[in-house]
C-alpha positions in Angstrom: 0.0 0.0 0.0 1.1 3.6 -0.3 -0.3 6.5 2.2 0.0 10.0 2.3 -0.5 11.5 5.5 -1.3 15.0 5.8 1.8 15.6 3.0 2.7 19.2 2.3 5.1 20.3 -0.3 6.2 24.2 -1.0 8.2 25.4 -3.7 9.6 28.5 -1.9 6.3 30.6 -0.5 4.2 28.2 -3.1 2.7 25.6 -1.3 1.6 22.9 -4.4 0.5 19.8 -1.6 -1.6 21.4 1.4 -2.2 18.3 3.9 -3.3 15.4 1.4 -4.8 12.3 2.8 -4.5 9.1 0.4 -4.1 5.2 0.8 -3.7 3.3 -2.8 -4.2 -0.4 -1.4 -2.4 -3.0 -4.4 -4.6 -3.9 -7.4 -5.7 -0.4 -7.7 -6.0 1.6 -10.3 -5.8 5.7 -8.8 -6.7 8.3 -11.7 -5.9 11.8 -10.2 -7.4 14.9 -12.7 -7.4 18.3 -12.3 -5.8 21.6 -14.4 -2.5 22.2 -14.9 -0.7 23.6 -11.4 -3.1 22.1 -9.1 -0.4 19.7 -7.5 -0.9 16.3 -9.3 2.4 15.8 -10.8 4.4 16.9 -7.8 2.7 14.2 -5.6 3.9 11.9 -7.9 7.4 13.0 -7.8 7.5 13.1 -4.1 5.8 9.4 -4.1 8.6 8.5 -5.9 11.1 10.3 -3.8 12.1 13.1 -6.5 11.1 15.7 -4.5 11.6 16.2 -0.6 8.4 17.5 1.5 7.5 19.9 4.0 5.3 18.3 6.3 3.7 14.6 6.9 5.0 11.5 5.8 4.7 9.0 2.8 5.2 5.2 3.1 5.4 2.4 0.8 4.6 -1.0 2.0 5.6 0.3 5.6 9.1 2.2 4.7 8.5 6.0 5.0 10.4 7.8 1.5 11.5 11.0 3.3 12.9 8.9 6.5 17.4 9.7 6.1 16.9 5.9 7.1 15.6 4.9 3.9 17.3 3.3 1.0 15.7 5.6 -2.0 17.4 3.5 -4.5 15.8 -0.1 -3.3 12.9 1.5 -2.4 12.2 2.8 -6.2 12.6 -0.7 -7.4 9.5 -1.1 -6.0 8.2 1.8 -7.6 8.1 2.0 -11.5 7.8 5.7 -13.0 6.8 6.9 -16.4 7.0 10.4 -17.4 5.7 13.1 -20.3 8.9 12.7 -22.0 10.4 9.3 -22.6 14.2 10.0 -22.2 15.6 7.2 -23.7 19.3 6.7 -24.6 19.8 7.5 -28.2 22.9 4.9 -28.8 21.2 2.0 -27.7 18.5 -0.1 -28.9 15.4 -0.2 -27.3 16.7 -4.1 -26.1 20.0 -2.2 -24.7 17.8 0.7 -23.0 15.9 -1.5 -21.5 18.3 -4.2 -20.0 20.0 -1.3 -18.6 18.4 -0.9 -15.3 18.6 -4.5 -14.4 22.2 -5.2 -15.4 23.5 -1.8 -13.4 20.7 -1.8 -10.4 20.0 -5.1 -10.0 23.2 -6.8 -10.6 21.4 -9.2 -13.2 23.9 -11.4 -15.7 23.8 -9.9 -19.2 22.0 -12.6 -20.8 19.2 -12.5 -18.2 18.9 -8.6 -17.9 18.6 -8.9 -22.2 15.4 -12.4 -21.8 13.5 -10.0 -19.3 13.9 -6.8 -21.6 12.7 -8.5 -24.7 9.7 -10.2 -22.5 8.3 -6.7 -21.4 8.9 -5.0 -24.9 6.7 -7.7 -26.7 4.2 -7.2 -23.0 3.7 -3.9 -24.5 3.9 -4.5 -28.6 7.3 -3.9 -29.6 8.5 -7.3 -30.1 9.7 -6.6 -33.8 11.5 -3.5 -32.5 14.2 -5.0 -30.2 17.5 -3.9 -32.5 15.5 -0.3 -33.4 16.9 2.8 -32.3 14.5 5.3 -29.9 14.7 7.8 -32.9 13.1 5.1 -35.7 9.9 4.9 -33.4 7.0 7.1 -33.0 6.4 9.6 -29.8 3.8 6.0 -29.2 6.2 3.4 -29.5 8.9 5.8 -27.6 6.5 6.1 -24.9 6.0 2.4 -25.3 9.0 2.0 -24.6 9.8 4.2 -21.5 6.5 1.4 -19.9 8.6 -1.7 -20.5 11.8 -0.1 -19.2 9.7 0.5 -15.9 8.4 -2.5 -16.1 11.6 -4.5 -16.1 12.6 -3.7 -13.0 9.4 -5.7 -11.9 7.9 -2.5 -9.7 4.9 -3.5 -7.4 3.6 -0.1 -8.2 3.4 2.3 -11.6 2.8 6.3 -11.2 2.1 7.5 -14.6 3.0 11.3 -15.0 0.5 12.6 -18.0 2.1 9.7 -20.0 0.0 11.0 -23.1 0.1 14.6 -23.1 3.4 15.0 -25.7 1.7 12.3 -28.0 0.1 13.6 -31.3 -3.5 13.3 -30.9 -3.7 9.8 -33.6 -0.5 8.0 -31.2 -2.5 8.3 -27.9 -4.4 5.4 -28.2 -1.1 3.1 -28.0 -0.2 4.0 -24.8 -3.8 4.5 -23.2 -4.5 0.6 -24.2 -1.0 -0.7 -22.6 -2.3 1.1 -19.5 -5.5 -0.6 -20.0 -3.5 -3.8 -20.1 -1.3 -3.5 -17.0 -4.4 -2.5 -15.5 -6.6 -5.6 -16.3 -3.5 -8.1 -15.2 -4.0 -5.9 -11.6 -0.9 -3.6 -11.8 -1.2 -0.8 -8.9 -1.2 2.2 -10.8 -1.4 6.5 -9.7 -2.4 7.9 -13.2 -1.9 11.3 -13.4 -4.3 11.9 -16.5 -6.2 14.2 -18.8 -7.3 11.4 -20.7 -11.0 11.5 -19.2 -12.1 8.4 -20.8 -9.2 6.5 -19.2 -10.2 7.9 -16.0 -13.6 6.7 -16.0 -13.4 3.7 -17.4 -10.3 2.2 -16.2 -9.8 3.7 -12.9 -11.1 2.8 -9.6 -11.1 6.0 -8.3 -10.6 9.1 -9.4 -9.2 12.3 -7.0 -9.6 15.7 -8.0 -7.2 18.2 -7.2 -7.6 22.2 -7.3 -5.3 24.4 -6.0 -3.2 21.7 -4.1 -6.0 20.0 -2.4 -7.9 17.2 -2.8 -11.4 18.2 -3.3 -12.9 15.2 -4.2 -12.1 11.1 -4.6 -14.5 7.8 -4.9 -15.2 5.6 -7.1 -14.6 6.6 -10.7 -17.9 6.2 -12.9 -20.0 8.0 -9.8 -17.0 10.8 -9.3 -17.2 11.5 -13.0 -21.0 11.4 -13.8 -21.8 13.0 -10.6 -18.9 15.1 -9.4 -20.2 16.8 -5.8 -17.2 19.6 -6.1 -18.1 23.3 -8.1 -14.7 23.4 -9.0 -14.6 19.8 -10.5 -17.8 20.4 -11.8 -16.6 23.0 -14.3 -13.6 21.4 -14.9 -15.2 18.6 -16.4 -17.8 21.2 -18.2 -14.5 22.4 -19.8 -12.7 19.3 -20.7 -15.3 16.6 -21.8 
Protein backbone atom coordinates (compact mmCIF):
# COMPACT_ATOMS: atom_id res chain seq x y z
CA UNK A 1 0.00 0.00 0.00
CA UNK A 2 1.12 3.61 -0.29
CA UNK A 3 -0.30 6.46 2.23
CA UNK A 4 -0.04 9.98 2.30
CA UNK A 5 -0.54 11.53 5.53
CA UNK A 6 -1.34 14.99 5.81
CA UNK A 7 1.82 15.60 2.95
CA UNK A 8 2.69 19.24 2.27
CA UNK A 9 5.09 20.27 -0.35
CA UNK A 10 6.20 24.21 -0.98
CA UNK A 11 8.24 25.37 -3.73
CA UNK A 12 9.58 28.51 -1.95
CA UNK A 13 6.26 30.57 -0.54
CA UNK A 14 4.20 28.21 -3.11
CA UNK A 15 2.66 25.55 -1.34
CA UNK A 16 1.63 22.87 -4.42
CA UNK A 17 0.50 19.83 -1.56
CA UNK A 18 -1.61 21.40 1.35
CA UNK A 19 -2.17 18.29 3.93
CA UNK A 20 -3.26 15.37 1.40
CA UNK A 21 -4.83 12.31 2.78
CA UNK A 22 -4.50 9.09 0.39
CA UNK A 23 -4.10 5.18 0.82
CA UNK A 24 -3.65 3.27 -2.77
CA UNK A 25 -4.16 -0.37 -1.42
CA UNK A 26 -2.36 -3.01 -4.38
CA UNK A 27 -4.56 -3.92 -7.36
CA UNK A 28 -5.71 -0.45 -7.71
CA UNK A 29 -6.02 1.56 -10.35
CA UNK A 30 -5.78 5.72 -8.77
CA UNK A 31 -6.69 8.29 -11.70
CA UNK A 32 -5.94 11.77 -10.17
CA UNK A 33 -7.41 14.90 -12.74
CA UNK A 34 -7.44 18.32 -12.29
CA UNK A 35 -5.81 21.55 -14.42
CA UNK A 36 -2.48 22.18 -14.89
CA UNK A 37 -0.72 23.56 -11.38
CA UNK A 38 -3.10 22.14 -9.08
CA UNK A 39 -0.42 19.74 -7.53
CA UNK A 40 -0.90 16.33 -9.33
CA UNK A 41 2.44 15.79 -10.84
CA UNK A 42 4.40 16.93 -7.78
CA UNK A 43 2.68 14.17 -5.56
CA UNK A 44 3.87 11.92 -7.90
CA UNK A 45 7.38 13.02 -7.76
CA UNK A 46 7.50 13.06 -4.13
CA UNK A 47 5.78 9.35 -4.07
CA UNK A 48 8.56 8.54 -5.89
CA UNK A 49 11.13 10.28 -3.79
CA UNK A 50 12.08 13.12 -6.50
CA UNK A 51 11.09 15.73 -4.46
CA UNK A 52 11.57 16.23 -0.62
CA UNK A 53 8.43 17.48 1.49
CA UNK A 54 7.50 19.90 4.02
CA UNK A 55 5.30 18.33 6.29
CA UNK A 56 3.66 14.56 6.93
CA UNK A 57 4.96 11.54 5.75
CA UNK A 58 4.69 9.03 2.84
CA UNK A 59 5.21 5.25 3.06
CA UNK A 60 5.39 2.44 0.79
CA UNK A 61 4.57 -1.02 1.97
CA UNK A 62 5.61 0.33 5.57
CA UNK A 63 9.12 2.16 4.72
CA UNK A 64 8.54 5.97 4.97
CA UNK A 65 10.44 7.78 1.49
CA UNK A 66 11.53 10.98 3.26
CA UNK A 67 12.89 8.92 6.54
CA UNK A 68 17.42 9.65 6.12
CA UNK A 69 16.94 5.92 7.08
CA UNK A 70 15.58 4.88 3.86
CA UNK A 71 17.31 3.26 0.98
CA UNK A 72 15.72 5.56 -1.97
CA UNK A 73 17.42 3.49 -4.48
CA UNK A 74 15.82 -0.14 -3.31
CA UNK A 75 12.95 1.52 -2.37
CA UNK A 76 12.23 2.80 -6.23
CA UNK A 77 12.64 -0.72 -7.36
CA UNK A 78 9.50 -1.09 -6.03
CA UNK A 79 8.24 1.80 -7.62
CA UNK A 80 8.07 2.04 -11.51
CA UNK A 81 7.79 5.67 -13.01
CA UNK A 82 6.84 6.89 -16.36
CA UNK A 83 6.97 10.38 -17.40
CA UNK A 84 5.66 13.12 -20.26
CA UNK A 85 8.90 12.66 -22.02
CA UNK A 86 10.39 9.29 -22.55
CA UNK A 87 14.23 10.04 -22.20
CA UNK A 88 15.64 7.19 -23.74
CA UNK A 89 19.26 6.67 -24.57
CA UNK A 90 19.80 7.51 -28.17
CA UNK A 91 22.93 4.91 -28.76
CA UNK A 92 21.22 1.96 -27.70
CA UNK A 93 18.46 -0.12 -28.94
CA UNK A 94 15.40 -0.17 -27.30
CA UNK A 95 16.69 -4.08 -26.12
CA UNK A 96 19.99 -2.18 -24.67
CA UNK A 97 17.79 0.72 -23.00
CA UNK A 98 15.92 -1.52 -21.52
CA UNK A 99 18.30 -4.22 -19.99
CA UNK A 100 20.00 -1.34 -18.64
CA UNK A 101 18.42 -0.86 -15.31
CA UNK A 102 18.56 -4.54 -14.41
CA UNK A 103 22.18 -5.24 -15.44
CA UNK A 104 23.51 -1.78 -13.42
CA UNK A 105 20.74 -1.82 -10.44
CA UNK A 106 19.97 -5.09 -10.01
CA UNK A 107 23.23 -6.84 -10.64
CA UNK A 108 21.35 -9.20 -13.22
CA UNK A 109 23.92 -11.36 -15.69
CA UNK A 110 23.84 -9.89 -19.16
CA UNK A 111 21.98 -12.58 -20.83
CA UNK A 112 19.15 -12.45 -18.20
CA UNK A 113 18.93 -8.57 -17.90
CA UNK A 114 18.58 -8.89 -22.16
CA UNK A 115 15.41 -12.42 -21.77
CA UNK A 116 13.46 -10.03 -19.34
CA UNK A 117 13.89 -6.80 -21.64
CA UNK A 118 12.71 -8.47 -24.72
CA UNK A 119 9.73 -10.19 -22.48
CA UNK A 120 8.33 -6.65 -21.36
CA UNK A 121 8.90 -5.01 -24.86
CA UNK A 122 6.73 -7.73 -26.71
CA UNK A 123 4.24 -7.25 -22.99
CA UNK A 124 3.67 -3.91 -24.49
CA UNK A 125 3.87 -4.53 -28.62
CA UNK A 126 7.30 -3.91 -29.64
CA UNK A 127 8.47 -7.30 -30.05
CA UNK A 128 9.74 -6.57 -33.84
CA UNK A 129 11.54 -3.54 -32.50
CA UNK A 130 14.20 -4.96 -30.21
CA UNK A 131 17.49 -3.86 -32.51
CA UNK A 132 15.53 -0.32 -33.40
CA UNK A 133 16.92 2.83 -32.27
CA UNK A 134 14.53 5.25 -29.91
CA UNK A 135 14.70 7.77 -32.94
CA UNK A 136 13.05 5.09 -35.69
CA UNK A 137 9.91 4.86 -33.39
CA UNK A 138 7.00 7.06 -33.01
CA UNK A 139 6.36 9.61 -29.78
CA UNK A 140 3.82 6.05 -29.15
CA UNK A 141 6.18 3.44 -29.52
CA UNK A 142 8.95 5.76 -27.58
CA UNK A 143 6.51 6.10 -24.89
CA UNK A 144 6.00 2.35 -25.25
CA UNK A 145 9.04 1.98 -24.59
CA UNK A 146 9.79 4.22 -21.51
CA UNK A 147 6.49 1.36 -19.93
CA UNK A 148 8.58 -1.72 -20.52
CA UNK A 149 11.76 -0.11 -19.21
CA UNK A 150 9.67 0.52 -15.92
CA UNK A 151 8.41 -2.48 -16.06
CA UNK A 152 11.59 -4.55 -16.11
CA UNK A 153 12.63 -3.72 -12.96
CA UNK A 154 9.41 -5.70 -11.95
CA UNK A 155 7.86 -2.48 -9.70
CA UNK A 156 4.94 -3.48 -7.36
CA UNK A 157 3.57 -0.07 -8.18
CA UNK A 158 3.36 2.31 -11.64
CA UNK A 159 2.79 6.31 -11.25
CA UNK A 160 2.07 7.54 -14.62
CA UNK A 161 3.04 11.33 -15.02
CA UNK A 162 0.49 12.63 -17.99
CA UNK A 163 2.10 9.70 -19.99
CA UNK A 164 0.05 11.02 -23.11
CA UNK A 165 0.09 14.60 -23.08
CA UNK A 166 3.37 15.04 -25.69
CA UNK A 167 1.74 12.33 -27.98
CA UNK A 168 0.15 13.55 -31.31
CA UNK A 169 -3.50 13.34 -30.95
CA UNK A 170 -3.67 9.76 -33.60
CA UNK A 171 -0.54 7.99 -31.17
CA UNK A 172 -2.54 8.28 -27.95
CA UNK A 173 -4.38 5.41 -28.21
CA UNK A 174 -1.12 3.08 -28.03
CA UNK A 175 -0.20 4.00 -24.77
CA UNK A 176 -3.83 4.47 -23.15
CA UNK A 177 -4.47 0.60 -24.19
CA UNK A 178 -1.05 -0.74 -22.62
CA UNK A 179 -2.33 1.08 -19.51
CA UNK A 180 -5.49 -0.60 -19.95
CA UNK A 181 -3.52 -3.81 -20.12
CA UNK A 182 -1.28 -3.50 -17.04
CA UNK A 183 -4.40 -2.47 -15.50
CA UNK A 184 -6.60 -5.62 -16.28
CA UNK A 185 -3.50 -8.12 -15.20
CA UNK A 186 -4.02 -5.85 -11.63
CA UNK A 187 -0.87 -3.61 -11.77
CA UNK A 188 -1.25 -0.76 -8.94
CA UNK A 189 -1.16 2.25 -10.79
CA UNK A 190 -1.36 6.49 -9.70
CA UNK A 191 -2.35 7.94 -13.23
CA UNK A 192 -1.85 11.32 -13.42
CA UNK A 193 -4.33 11.91 -16.47
CA UNK A 194 -6.16 14.23 -18.81
CA UNK A 195 -7.28 11.36 -20.67
CA UNK A 196 -10.99 11.54 -19.25
CA UNK A 197 -12.05 8.38 -20.83
CA UNK A 198 -9.24 6.51 -19.18
CA UNK A 199 -10.17 7.90 -15.96
CA UNK A 200 -13.57 6.72 -16.04
CA UNK A 201 -13.40 3.66 -17.38
CA UNK A 202 -10.35 2.19 -16.19
CA UNK A 203 -9.82 3.72 -12.93
CA UNK A 204 -11.09 2.75 -9.55
CA UNK A 205 -11.14 6.00 -8.32
CA UNK A 206 -10.58 9.07 -9.39
CA UNK A 207 -9.19 12.26 -7.02
CA UNK A 208 -9.61 15.75 -7.98
CA UNK A 209 -7.15 18.23 -7.16
CA UNK A 210 -7.60 22.21 -7.32
CA UNK A 211 -5.30 24.36 -5.98
CA UNK A 212 -3.16 21.67 -4.11
CA UNK A 213 -6.04 19.98 -2.40
CA UNK A 214 -7.89 17.22 -2.84
CA UNK A 215 -11.44 18.16 -3.34
CA UNK A 216 -12.87 15.24 -4.20
CA UNK A 217 -12.08 11.05 -4.61
CA UNK A 218 -14.52 7.85 -4.90
CA UNK A 219 -15.23 5.56 -7.13
CA UNK A 220 -14.56 6.64 -10.73
CA UNK A 221 -17.86 6.16 -12.85
CA UNK A 222 -19.96 7.98 -9.76
CA UNK A 223 -16.97 10.83 -9.28
CA UNK A 224 -17.21 11.46 -13.02
CA UNK A 225 -21.03 11.37 -13.84
CA UNK A 226 -21.80 13.03 -10.57
CA UNK A 227 -18.92 15.11 -9.43
CA UNK A 228 -20.21 16.85 -5.77
CA UNK A 229 -17.24 19.64 -6.06
CA UNK A 230 -18.14 23.31 -8.10
CA UNK A 231 -14.71 23.38 -8.99
CA UNK A 232 -14.58 19.76 -10.54
CA UNK A 233 -17.78 20.36 -11.84
CA UNK A 234 -16.57 23.03 -14.27
CA UNK A 235 -13.57 21.36 -14.85
CA UNK A 236 -15.19 18.65 -16.37
CA UNK A 237 -17.81 21.16 -18.23
CA UNK A 238 -14.54 22.44 -19.77
CA UNK A 239 -12.72 19.29 -20.72
CA UNK A 240 -15.28 16.55 -21.77
Amino acid sequence: MITLENVRKSFGPLEVLKGINLEVPQGEVLSIIGASGSGKSTLLYCVNGLEPIQGGRISVDGAVVHDKGTNLNKLRQKIGMVFQQWNSFPHLTTLENVALAPRIVKGWTKSNARAMAEKQLKHVGLGEKLDAFPLELSGGQQQRLAIARALAMEPSYMLFDEATSALDPELVGEVLDTMRMLASEGMTMIVVTHEMSFARDVSDRVAFFHKGVMEEIGPAKEVMSNPRSEHLQRFLAKVR
